[in-house]
N, C-alpha and C positions, 0 to 999 in steps of 0.2 A: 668580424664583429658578431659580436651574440645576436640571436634572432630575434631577442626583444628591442634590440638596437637599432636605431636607422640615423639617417645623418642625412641633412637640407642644406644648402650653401645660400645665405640670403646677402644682397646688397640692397644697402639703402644709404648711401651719402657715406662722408665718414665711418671707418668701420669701426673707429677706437667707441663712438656710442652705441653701435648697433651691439655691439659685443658685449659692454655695459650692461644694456639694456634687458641681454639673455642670460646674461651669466645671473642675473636677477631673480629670474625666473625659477622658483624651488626645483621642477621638475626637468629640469635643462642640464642633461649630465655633464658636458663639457662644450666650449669654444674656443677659438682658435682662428687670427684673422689670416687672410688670405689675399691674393692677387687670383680672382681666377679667369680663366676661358680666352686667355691673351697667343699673340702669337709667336712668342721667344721664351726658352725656359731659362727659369729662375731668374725673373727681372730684380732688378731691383727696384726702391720707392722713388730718385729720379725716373728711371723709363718708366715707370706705371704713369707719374707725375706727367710725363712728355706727352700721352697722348699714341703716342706711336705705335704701340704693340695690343691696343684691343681690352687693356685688363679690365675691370672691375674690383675694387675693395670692396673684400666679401669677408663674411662669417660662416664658417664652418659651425655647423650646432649638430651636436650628439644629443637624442633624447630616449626616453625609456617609453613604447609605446603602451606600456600598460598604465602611465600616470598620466601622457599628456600627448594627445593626435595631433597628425599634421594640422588640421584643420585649426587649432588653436595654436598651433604657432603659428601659424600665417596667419590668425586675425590678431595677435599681438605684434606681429608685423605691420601687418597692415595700420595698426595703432599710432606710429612712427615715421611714415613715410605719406609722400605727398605723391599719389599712386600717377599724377598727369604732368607732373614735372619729367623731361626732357633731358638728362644729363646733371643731374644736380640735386640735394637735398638740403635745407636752412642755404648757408652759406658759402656751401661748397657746391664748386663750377667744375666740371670738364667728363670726360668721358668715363672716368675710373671713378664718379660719384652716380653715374646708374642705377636706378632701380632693379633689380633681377631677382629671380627665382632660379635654382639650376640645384636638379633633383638630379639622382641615383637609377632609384627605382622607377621603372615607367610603368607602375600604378600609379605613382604620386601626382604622375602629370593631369588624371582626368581629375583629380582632386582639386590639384591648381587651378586648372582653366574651369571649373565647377565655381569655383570661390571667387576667383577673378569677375565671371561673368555676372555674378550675386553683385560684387562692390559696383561695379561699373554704376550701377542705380544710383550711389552716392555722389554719381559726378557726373559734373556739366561735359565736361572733356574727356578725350577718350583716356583709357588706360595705359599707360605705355610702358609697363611693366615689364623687362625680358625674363621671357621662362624658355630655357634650352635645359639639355641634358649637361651636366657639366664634364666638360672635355677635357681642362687639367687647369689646375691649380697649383700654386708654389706658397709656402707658408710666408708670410711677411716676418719681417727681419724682429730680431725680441723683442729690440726696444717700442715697438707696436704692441708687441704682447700685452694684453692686460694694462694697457694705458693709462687708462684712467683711475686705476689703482695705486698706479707707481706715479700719476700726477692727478690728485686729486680736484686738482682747478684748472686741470685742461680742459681744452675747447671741446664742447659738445654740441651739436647740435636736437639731441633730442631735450624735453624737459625733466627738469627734476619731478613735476607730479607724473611724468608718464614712468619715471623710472620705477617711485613710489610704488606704480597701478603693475607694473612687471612684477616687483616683488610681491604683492599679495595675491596675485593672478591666482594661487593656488586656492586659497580661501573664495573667491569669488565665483571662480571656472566659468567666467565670462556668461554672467547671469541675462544681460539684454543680449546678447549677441544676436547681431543681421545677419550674417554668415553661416 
């Protein structure tokens, strides 16, 4: 990867929205959904689905750090997710609908747990975020690719104004931000 290059792994519920939701994003070079930090390689979306191997549906996000910091994507993350929810995001139940954060580089981490500890103020309940270093990941199968592209009325759980608020993100650059 080019040096101006870095790459985040974010779960938040569903990945076919979280994916949506970045690919949105002007400054968000590429995504790509995932299974990640499970314990069998190359699951498929049954054993992701069973519970049994540990995975997480996650996003893969490429970004250009001279247009847009970690720091702004994880508060466009943070945008989407219900940071004290337990296994689950909107309407999606089970283990592979986790919250996480699972970085590369271990500068990023004190950046995470920096942000993290900032949001907590916004909530009654604790955080229960996972932030690990990501340990492996396997690409989800195509038909996941770009989902909601190739079905324009599938199921998502983020909103459409939040998608709207991803796409002008650039115009904005997160003018109140608490973060």
């Amino acid at each position: 990867m080019e040096n101006n290059i870095k790459r985040i792994y974010l779960a938040g519920g569903c990945f076919w929205g979280v994916e949506k939701y970045f690919e949105e994003v002007p400054d968000v070079l590429s995504t790509c959904v995932v299974y990640a930090n499970g314990m069998i390689e190359n699951p498929t979306y049954e054993e992701v689905c069973s519970g049994k191997y540990d995975f997480a549906e996650c996003v893969r996000i490429d970004y250009d750090i001279n247009k847009i910091k970690l720091e702004d994507i994880l508060y466009l993350y943070f945008n989407i997710i219900d940071a004290s929810l337990v296994n689950r995001q909107g309407n999606d139940v089970g283990i592979q609908y986790r919250t996480g954060i699972y970085y590369i580089d271990e500068k990023d981490k004190n950046i995470i747990y920096r942000l993290l500890e900032k949001l907590q103020y916004e909530y009654d309940s604790p955080i229960v975020i996972e932030v690990k270093k990501i340990d492996n990941f396997y690409k989800a199968e195509e038909y996941h690719q770009k989902y909601l592209d190739k079905n324009p009325n599938g199921y998502c759980h983020i909103s459409k104004s939040k998608m709207k608020y991803a796409k002008e993100y650039v115009d904005k650059k997160i003018k109140n931000k608490k973060y």
